[in-house]
PDB file with one MODEL, atoms N, CA, C and O in Angstrom:
MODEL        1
ATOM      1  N   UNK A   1     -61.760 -25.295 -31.464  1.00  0.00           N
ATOM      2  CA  UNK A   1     -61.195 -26.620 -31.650  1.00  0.00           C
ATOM      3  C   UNK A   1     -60.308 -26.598 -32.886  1.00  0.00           C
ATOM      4  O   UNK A   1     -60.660 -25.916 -33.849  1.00  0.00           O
ATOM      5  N   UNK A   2     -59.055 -27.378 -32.924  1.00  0.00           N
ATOM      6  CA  UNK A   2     -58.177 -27.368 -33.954  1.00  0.00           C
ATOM      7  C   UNK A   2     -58.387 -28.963 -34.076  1.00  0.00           C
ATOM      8  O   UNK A   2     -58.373 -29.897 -33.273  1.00  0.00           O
ATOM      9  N   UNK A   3     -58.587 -28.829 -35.465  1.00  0.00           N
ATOM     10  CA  UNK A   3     -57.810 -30.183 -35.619  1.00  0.00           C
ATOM     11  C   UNK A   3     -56.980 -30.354 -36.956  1.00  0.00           C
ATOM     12  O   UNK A   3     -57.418 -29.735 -37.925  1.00  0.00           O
ATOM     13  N   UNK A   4     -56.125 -30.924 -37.088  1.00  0.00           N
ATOM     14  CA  UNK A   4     -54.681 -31.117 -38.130  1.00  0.00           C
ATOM     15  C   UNK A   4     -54.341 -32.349 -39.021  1.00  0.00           C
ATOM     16  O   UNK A   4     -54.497 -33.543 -38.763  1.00  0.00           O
ATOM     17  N   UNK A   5     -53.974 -31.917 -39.831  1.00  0.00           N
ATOM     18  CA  UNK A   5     -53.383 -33.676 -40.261  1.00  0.00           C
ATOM     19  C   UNK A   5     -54.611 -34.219 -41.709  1.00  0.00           C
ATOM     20  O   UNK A   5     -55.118 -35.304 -41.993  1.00  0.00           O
ATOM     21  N   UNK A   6     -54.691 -32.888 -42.303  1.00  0.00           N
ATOM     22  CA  UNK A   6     -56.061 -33.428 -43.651  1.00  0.00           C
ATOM     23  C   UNK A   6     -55.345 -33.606 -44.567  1.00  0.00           C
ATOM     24  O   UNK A   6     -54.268 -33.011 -44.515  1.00  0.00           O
ATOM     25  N   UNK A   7     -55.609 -34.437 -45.716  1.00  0.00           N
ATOM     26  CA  UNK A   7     -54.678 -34.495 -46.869  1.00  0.00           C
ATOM     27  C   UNK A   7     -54.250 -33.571 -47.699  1.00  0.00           C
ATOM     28  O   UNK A   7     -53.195 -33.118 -48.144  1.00  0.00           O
ATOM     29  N   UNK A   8     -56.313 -33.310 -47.834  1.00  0.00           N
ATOM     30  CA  UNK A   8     -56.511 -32.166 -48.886  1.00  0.00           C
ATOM     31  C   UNK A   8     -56.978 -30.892 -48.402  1.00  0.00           C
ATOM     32  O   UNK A   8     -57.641 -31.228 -47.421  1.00  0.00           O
ATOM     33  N   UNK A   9     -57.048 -29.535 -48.492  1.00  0.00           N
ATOM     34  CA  UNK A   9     -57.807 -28.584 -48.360  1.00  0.00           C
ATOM     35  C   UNK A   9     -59.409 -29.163 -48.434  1.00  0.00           C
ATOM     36  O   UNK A   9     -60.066 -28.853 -47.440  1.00  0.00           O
ATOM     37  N   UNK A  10     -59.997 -29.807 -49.271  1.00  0.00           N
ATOM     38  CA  UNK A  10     -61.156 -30.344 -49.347  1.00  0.00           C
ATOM     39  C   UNK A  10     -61.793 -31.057 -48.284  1.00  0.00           C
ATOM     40  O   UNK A  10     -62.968 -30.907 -47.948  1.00  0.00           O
ATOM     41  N   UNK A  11     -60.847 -31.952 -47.698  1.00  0.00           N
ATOM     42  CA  UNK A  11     -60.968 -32.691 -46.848  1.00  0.00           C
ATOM     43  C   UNK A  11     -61.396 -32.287 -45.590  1.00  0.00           C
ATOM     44  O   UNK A  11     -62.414 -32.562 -44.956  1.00  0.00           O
ATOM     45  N   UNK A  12     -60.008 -31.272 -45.233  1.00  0.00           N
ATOM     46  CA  UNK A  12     -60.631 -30.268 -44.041  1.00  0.00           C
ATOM     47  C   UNK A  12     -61.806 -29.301 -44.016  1.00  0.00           C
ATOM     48  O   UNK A  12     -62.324 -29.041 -42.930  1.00  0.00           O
ATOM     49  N   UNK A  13     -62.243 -28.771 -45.094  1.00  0.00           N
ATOM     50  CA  UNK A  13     -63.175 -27.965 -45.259  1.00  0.00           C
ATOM     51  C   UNK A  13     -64.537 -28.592 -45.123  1.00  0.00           C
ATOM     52  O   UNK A  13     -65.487 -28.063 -44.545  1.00  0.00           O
ATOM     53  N   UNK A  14     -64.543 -30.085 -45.868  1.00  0.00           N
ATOM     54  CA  UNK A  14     -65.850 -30.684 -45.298  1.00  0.00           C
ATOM     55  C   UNK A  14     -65.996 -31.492 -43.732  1.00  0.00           C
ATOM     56  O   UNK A  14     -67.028 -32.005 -43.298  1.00  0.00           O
ATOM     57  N   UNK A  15     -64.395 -31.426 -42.914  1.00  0.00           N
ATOM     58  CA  UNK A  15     -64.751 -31.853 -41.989  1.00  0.00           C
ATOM     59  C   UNK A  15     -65.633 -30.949 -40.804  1.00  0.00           C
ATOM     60  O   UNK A  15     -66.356 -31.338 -39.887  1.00  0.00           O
ATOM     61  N   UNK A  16     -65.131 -29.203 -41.367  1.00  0.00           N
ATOM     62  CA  UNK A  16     -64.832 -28.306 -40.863  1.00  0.00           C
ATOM     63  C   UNK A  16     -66.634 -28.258 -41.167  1.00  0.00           C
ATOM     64  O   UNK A  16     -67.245 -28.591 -40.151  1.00  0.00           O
ATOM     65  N   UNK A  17     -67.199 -28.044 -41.901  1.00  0.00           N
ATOM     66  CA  UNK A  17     -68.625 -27.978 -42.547  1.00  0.00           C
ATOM     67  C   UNK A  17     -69.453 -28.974 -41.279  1.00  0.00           C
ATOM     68  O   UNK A  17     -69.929 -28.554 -40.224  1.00  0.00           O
ATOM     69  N   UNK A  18     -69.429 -30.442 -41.805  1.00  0.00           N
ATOM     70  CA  UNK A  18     -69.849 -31.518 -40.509  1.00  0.00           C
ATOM     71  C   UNK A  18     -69.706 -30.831 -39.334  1.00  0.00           C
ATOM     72  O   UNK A  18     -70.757 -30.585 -38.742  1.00  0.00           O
ATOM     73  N   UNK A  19     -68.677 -30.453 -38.838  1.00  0.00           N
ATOM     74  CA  UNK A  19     -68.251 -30.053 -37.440  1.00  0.00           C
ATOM     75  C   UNK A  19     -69.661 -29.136 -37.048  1.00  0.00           C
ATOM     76  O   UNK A  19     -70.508 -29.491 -36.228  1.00  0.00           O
ATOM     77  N   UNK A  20     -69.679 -28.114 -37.693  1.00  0.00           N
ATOM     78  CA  UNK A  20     -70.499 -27.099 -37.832  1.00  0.00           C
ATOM     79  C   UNK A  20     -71.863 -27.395 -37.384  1.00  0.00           C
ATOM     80  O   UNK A  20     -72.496 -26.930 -36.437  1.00  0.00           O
ATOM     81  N   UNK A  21     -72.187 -28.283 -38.283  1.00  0.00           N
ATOM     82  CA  UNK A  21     -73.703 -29.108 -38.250  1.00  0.00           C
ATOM     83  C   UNK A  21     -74.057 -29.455 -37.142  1.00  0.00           C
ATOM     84  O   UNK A  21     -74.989 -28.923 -36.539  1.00  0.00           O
ATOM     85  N   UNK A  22     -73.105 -30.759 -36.544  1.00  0.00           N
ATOM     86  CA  UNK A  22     -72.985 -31.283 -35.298  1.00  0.00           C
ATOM     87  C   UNK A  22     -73.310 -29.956 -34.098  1.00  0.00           C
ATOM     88  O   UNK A  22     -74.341 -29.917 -33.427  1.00  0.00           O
ATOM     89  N   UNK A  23     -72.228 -28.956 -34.020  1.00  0.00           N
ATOM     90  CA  UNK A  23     -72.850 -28.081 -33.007  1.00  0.00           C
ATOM     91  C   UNK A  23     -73.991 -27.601 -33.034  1.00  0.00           C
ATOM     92  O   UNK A  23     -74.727 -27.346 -32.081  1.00  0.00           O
ATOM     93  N   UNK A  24     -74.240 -27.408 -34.582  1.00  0.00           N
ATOM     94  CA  UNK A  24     -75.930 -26.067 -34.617  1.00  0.00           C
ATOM     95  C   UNK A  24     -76.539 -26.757 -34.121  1.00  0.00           C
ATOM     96  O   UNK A  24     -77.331 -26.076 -33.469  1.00  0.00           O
ATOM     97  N   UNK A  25     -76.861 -28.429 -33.863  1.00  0.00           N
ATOM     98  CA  UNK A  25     -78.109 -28.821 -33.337  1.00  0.00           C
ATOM     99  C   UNK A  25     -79.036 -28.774 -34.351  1.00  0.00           C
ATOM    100  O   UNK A  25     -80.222 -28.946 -34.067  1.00  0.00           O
ATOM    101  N   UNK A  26     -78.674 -28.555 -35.560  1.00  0.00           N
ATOM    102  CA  UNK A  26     -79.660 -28.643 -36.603  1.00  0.00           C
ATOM    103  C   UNK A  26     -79.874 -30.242 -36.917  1.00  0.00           C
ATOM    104  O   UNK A  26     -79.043 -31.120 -36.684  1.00  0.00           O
ATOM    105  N   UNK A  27     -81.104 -30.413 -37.464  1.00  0.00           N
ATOM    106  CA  UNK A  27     -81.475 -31.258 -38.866  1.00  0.00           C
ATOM    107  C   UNK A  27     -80.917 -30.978 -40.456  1.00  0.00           C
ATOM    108  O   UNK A  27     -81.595 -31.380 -41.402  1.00  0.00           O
ATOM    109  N   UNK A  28     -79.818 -30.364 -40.645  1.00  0.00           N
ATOM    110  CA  UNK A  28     -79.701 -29.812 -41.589  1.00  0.00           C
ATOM    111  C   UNK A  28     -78.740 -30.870 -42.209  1.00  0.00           C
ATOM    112  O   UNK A  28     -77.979 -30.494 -43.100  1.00  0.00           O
ATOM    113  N   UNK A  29     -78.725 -32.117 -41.813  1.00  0.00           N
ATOM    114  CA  UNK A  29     -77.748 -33.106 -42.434  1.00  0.00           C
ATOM    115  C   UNK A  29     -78.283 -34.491 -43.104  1.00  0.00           C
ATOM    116  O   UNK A  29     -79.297 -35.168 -42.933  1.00  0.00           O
ATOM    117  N   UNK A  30     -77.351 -34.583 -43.790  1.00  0.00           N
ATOM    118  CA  UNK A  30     -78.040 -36.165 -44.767  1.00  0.00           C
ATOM    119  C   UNK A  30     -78.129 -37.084 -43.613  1.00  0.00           C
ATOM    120  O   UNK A  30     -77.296 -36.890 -42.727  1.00  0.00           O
ATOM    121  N   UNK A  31     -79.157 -38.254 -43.415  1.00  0.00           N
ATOM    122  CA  UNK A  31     -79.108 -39.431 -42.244  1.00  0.00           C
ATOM    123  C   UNK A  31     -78.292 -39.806 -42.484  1.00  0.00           C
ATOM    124  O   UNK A  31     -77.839 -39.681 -41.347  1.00  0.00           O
ATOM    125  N   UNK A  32     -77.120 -40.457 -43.260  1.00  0.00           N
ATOM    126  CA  UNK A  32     -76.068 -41.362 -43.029  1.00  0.00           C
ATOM    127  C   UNK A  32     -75.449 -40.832 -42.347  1.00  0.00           C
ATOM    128  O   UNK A  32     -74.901 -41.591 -41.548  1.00  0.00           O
ATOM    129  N   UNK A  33     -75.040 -39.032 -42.124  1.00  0.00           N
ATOM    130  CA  UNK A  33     -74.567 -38.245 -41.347  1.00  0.00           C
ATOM    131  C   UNK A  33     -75.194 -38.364 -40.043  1.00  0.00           C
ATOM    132  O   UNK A  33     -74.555 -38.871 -39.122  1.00  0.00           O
ATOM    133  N   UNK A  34     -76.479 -37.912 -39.857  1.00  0.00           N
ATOM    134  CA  UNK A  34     -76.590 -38.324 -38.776  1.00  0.00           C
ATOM    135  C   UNK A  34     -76.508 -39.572 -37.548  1.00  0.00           C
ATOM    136  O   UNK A  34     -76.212 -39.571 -36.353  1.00  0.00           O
ATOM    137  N   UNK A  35     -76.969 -40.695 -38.613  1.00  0.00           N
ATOM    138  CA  UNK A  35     -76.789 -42.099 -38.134  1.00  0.00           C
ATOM    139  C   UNK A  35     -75.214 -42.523 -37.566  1.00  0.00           C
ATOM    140  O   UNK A  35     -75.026 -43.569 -36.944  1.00  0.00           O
ATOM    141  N   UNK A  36     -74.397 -41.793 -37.800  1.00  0.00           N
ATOM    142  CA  UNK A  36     -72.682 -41.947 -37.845  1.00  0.00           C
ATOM    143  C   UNK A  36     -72.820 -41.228 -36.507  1.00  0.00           C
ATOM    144  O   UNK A  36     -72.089 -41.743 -35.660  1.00  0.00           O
ATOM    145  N   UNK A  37     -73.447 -40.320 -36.113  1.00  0.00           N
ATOM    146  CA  UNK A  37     -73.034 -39.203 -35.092  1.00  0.00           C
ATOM    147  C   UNK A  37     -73.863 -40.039 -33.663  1.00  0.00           C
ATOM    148  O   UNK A  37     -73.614 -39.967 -32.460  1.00  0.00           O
ATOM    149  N   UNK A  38     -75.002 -40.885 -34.483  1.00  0.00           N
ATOM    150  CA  UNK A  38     -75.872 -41.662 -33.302  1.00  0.00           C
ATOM    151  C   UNK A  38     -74.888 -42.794 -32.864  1.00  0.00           C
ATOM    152  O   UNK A  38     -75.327 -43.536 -31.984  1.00  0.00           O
ATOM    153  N   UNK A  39     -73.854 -43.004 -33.248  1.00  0.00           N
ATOM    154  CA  UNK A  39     -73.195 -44.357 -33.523  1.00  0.00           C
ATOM    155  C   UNK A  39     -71.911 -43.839 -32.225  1.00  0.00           C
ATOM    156  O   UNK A  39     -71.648 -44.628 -31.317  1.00  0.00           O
ATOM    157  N   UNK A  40     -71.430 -42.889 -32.280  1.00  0.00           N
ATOM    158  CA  UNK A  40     -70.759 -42.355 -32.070  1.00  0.00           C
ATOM    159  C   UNK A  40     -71.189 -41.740 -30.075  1.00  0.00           C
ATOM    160  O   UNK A  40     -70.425 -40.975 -29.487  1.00  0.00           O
TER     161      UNK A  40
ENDMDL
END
């Protein structure tokens, strides 16, 4: 998956991180993170 258009290097790197999470199927994320992804 590509995705484009981040402001910062930072920006993309933590979207790129989240992204990550989301696939492993882990618990490995803060709840507001998760609660956003239940929302979703």
């Amino acid at each position: 998956m590509t995705k484009r258009g981040f402001a910062t290097k930072k920006e993309a790197q933590n979207w790129e991180s989240q992204f990550k999470l989301r696939e492993s199927h882990e618990l490995d994320m803060k709840f507001d993170e998760f609660y956003k992804l239940y929302l979703e």
